[in-house]
C-alpha positions as CSV (number, residue, x, y, z in Angstrom):
1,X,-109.2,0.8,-20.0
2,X,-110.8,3.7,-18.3
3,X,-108.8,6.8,-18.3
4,X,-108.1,8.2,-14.7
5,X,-110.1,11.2,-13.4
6,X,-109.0,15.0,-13.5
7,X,-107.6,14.4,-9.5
8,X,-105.3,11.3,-11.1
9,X,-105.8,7.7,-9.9
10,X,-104.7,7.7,-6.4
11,X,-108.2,7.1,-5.0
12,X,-108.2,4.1,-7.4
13,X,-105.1,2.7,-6.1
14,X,-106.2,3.3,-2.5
15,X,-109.2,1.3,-2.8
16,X,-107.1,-1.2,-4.1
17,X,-104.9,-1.7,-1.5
18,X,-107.5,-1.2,1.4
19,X,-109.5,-4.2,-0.8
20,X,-106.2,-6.2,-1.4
21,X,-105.1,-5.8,2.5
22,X,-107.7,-5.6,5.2
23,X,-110.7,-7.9,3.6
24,X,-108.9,-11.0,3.8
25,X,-109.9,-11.5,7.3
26,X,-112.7,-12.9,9.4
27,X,-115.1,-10.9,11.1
28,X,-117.6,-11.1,13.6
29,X,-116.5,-14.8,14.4
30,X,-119.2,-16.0,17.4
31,X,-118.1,-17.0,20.6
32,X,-121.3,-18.5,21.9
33,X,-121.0,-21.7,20.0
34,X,-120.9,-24.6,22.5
35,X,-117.9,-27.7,21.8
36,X,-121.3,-29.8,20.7
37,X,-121.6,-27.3,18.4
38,X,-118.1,-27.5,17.6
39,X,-116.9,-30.9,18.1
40,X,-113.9,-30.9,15.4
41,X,-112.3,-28.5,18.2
42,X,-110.7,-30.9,19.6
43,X,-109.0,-32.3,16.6
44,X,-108.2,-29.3,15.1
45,X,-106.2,-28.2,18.3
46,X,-104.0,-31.6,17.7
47,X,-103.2,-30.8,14.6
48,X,-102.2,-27.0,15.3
49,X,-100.3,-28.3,17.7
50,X,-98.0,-30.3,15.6
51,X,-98.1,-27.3,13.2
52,X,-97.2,-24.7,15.1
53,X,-93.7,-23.9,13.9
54,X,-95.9,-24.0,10.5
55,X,-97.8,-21.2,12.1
56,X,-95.1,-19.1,13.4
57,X,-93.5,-19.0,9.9
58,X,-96.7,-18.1,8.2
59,X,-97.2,-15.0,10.7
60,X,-93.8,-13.9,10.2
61,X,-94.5,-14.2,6.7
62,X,-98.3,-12.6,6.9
63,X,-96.6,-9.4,8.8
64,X,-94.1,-8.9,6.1
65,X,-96.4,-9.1,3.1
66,X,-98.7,-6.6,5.4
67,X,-95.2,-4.4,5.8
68,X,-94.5,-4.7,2.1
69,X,-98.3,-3.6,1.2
70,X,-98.0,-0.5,3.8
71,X,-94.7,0.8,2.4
72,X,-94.6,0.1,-1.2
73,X,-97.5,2.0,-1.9
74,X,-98.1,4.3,1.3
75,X,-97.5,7.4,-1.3
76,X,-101.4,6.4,-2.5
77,X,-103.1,5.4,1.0
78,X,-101.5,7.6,3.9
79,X,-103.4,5.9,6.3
80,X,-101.8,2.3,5.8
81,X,-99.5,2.3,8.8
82,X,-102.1,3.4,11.1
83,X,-104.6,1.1,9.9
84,X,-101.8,-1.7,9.9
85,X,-100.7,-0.9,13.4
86,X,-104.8,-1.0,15.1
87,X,-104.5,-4.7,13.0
88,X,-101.3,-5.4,15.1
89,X,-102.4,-4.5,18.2
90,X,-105.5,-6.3,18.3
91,X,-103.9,-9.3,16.5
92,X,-101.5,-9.5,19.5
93,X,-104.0,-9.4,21.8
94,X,-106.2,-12.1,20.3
95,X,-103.4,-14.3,19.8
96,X,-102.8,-13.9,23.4
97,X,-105.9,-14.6,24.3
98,X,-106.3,-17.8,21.9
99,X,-103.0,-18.8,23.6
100,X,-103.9,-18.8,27.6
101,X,-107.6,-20.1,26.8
102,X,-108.0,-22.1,24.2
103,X,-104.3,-23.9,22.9
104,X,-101.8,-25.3,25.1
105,X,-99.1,-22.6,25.9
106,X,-95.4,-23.7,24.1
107,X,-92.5,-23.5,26.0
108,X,-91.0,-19.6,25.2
109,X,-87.1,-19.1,23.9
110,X,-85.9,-16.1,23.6
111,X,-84.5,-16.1,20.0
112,X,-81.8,-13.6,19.2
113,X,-83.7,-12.2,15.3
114,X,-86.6,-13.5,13.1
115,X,-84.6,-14.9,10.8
116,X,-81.6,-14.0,7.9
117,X,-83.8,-14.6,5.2
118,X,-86.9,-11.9,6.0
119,X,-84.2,-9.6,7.3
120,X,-83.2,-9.2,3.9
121,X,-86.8,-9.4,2.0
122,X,-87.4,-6.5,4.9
123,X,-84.3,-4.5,3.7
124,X,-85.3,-4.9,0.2
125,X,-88.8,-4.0,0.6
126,X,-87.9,-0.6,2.6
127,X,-85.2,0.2,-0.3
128,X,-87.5,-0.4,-3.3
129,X,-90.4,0.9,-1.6
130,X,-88.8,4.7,-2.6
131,X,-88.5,4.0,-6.0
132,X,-92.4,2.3,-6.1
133,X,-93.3,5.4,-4.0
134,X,-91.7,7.8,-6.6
135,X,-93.1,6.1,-9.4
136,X,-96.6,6.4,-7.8
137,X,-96.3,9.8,-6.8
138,X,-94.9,10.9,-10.6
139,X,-97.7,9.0,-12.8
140,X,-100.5,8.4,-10.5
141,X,-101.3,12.1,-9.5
142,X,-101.5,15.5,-11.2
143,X,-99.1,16.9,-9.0
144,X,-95.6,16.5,-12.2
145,X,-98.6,18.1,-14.8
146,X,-99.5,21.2,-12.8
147,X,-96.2,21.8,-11.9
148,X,-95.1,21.7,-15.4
149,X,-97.7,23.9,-16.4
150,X,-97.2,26.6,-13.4
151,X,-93.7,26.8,-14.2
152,X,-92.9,26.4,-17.6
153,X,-96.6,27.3,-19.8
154,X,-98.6,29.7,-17.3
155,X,-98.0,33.3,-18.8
156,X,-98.8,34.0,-14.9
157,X,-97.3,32.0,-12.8
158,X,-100.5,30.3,-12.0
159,X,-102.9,27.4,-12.6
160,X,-105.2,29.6,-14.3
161,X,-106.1,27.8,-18.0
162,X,-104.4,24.7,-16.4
163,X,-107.5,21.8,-17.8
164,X,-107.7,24.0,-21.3
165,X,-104.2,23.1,-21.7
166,X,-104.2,19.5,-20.8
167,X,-107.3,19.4,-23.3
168,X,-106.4,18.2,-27.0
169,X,-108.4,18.9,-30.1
170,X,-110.3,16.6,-32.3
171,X,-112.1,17.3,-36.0
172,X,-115.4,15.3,-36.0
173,X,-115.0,14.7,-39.8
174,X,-112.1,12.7,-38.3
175,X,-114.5,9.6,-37.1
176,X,-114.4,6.5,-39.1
177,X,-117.7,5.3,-40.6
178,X,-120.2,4.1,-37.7
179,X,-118.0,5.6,-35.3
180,X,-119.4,9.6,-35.0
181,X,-122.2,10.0,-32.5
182,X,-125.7,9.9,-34.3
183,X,-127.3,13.0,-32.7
184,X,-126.0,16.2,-30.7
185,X,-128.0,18.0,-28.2
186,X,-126.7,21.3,-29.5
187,X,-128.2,23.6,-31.8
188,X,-125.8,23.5,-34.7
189,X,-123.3,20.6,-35.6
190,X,-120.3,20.7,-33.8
191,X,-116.8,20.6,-36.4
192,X,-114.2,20.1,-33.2
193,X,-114.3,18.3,-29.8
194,X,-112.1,18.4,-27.0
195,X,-110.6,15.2,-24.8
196,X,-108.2,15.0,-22.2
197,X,-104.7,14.2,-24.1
198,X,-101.2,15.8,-25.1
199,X,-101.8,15.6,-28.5
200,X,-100.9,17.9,-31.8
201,X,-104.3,19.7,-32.8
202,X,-105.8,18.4,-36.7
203,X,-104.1,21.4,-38.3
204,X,-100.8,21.2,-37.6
205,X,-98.6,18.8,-39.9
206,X,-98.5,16.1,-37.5
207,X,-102.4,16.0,-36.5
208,X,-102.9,13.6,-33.7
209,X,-99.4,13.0,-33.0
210,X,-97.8,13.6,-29.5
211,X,-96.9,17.2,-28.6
212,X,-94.2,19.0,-26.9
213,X,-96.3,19.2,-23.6
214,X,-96.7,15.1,-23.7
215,X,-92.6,14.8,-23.5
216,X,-91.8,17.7,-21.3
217,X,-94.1,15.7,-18.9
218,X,-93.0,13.1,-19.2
219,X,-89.8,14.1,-18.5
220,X,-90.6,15.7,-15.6
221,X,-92.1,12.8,-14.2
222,X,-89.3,10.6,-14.4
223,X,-86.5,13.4,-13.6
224,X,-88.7,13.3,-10.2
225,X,-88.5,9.8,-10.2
226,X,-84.5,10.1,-10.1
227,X,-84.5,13.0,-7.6
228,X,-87.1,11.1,-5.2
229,X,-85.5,7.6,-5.1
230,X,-81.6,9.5,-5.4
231,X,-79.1,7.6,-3.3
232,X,-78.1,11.0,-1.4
233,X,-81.5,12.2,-1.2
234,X,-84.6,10.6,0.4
235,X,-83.3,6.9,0.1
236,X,-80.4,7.1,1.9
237,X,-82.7,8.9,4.6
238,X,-84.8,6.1,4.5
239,X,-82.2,4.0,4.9
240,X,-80.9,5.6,8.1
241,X,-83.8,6.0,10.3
242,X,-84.2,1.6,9.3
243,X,-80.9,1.7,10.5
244,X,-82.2,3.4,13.6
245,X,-85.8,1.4,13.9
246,X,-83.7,-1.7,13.6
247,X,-81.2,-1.3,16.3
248,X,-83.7,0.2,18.5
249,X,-86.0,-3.2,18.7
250,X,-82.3,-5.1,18.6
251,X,-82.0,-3.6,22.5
252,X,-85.3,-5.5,23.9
């Protein structure tokens, strides 16, 4: 597996969820076609008639995989919930649209929620999507290593020396046989190398092995993880302005 770049792997995961989230669906669908040129319409607008109820679960079920995508990883792709709601609001309009034109209208009732059952997936969703979020933030980005490096290696306080230090050494006599590169484009041969790792250099007594930086990372990143998804901190926020969203649509 390919090792993330020097800006972490955020821009990996992003195009991940833009792939995984908006290229599932048609485009460019032509409206010229005539019903000779379409004759199983009328067919298939018997059967989507008798599977309506069929459809209405499978858009409540489309929108809360879409809200489960948006906040579990919104930490990586910002834009999400503004890319999710231009989806909405031309989703609603189509449907309209395929609703006055082209299907027979049902009968409306006003029904008092969506149902017990994605109330709770919803609430699960927005709880664990804090934890997901932290989890993305801490081991995703470079944002735990340069702290840990400002704060607790610089001499200066800075990010000066920041990529020599996240650099680990490695003696070429080191290679196993057929492994070592056959030529070098330098001058002279070349006794150390240098790879992006938090590793103990060869001349210490445990060559190779994890150093002290590797841990106190590591550390960091899940101390953040704690503090980010803390039930008195940004969860219980979270949870409030839910609270809030939710009674807010409850009055229409």
């Amino acid at each position: 597996m390919e090792e993330c770049a020097p800006g972490g792997c955020l821009i990996e995961v992003c195009i991940q969820l833009v792939l995984c989230t908006y290229t599932d669906k048609p485009c460019l669908i032509p409206y010229g076609k005539t019903g000779k040129q379409m004759g199983y319409i009328g067919i298939l607008r018997k059967v989507v008639l008798c599977m309506h109820e069929c459809m209405i679960d499978l858009s409540l079920s489309s929108a809360v995989i879409q809200y489960g995508f948006v906040t579990l990883f919104v930490a990586s792709f910002p834009l999400a919930p503004l890319f999710a709601l231009l989806n909405n609001v031309i989703e609603i309009r189509l449907d309209a649209a395929k609703f006055v034109t082209e299907i027979r209208r049902p009968d409306a009732i006003r029904a008092k929620e969506i149902g017990r059952t994605l109330v709770k997936q919803i609430v699960g969703i927005s709880k664990f999507a804090v934890i997901t979020n932290a989890f993305v933030i801490s081991f995703t980005s470079e944002f735990i290593p340069r702290m840990v490096y400002q704060y607790m290696y610089s001499e200066t306080g800075t990010m000066h020396g920041y990529i020599d230090h996240t650099l680990a050494y490695f003696n070429t006599t080191n290679f196993k046989q057929g492994t070592a590169p056959n030529s070098t484009r330098f001058d002279r041969e070349l006794r150390v190398c240098r790879y992006k790792d938090y590793r103990d250099p060869p001349w210490s007594p445990e060559s190779y092995q994890l150093s002290k930086q590797y841990w106190s990372v590591l550390a960091a990143r899940l101390a953040f993880v704690i503090f980010f998804s803390g039930q008195w901190n940004s969860s219980y926020m979270v949870f409030i302005l839910f609270c809030m969203i939710a009674q807010m649509f409850n009055k229409f």
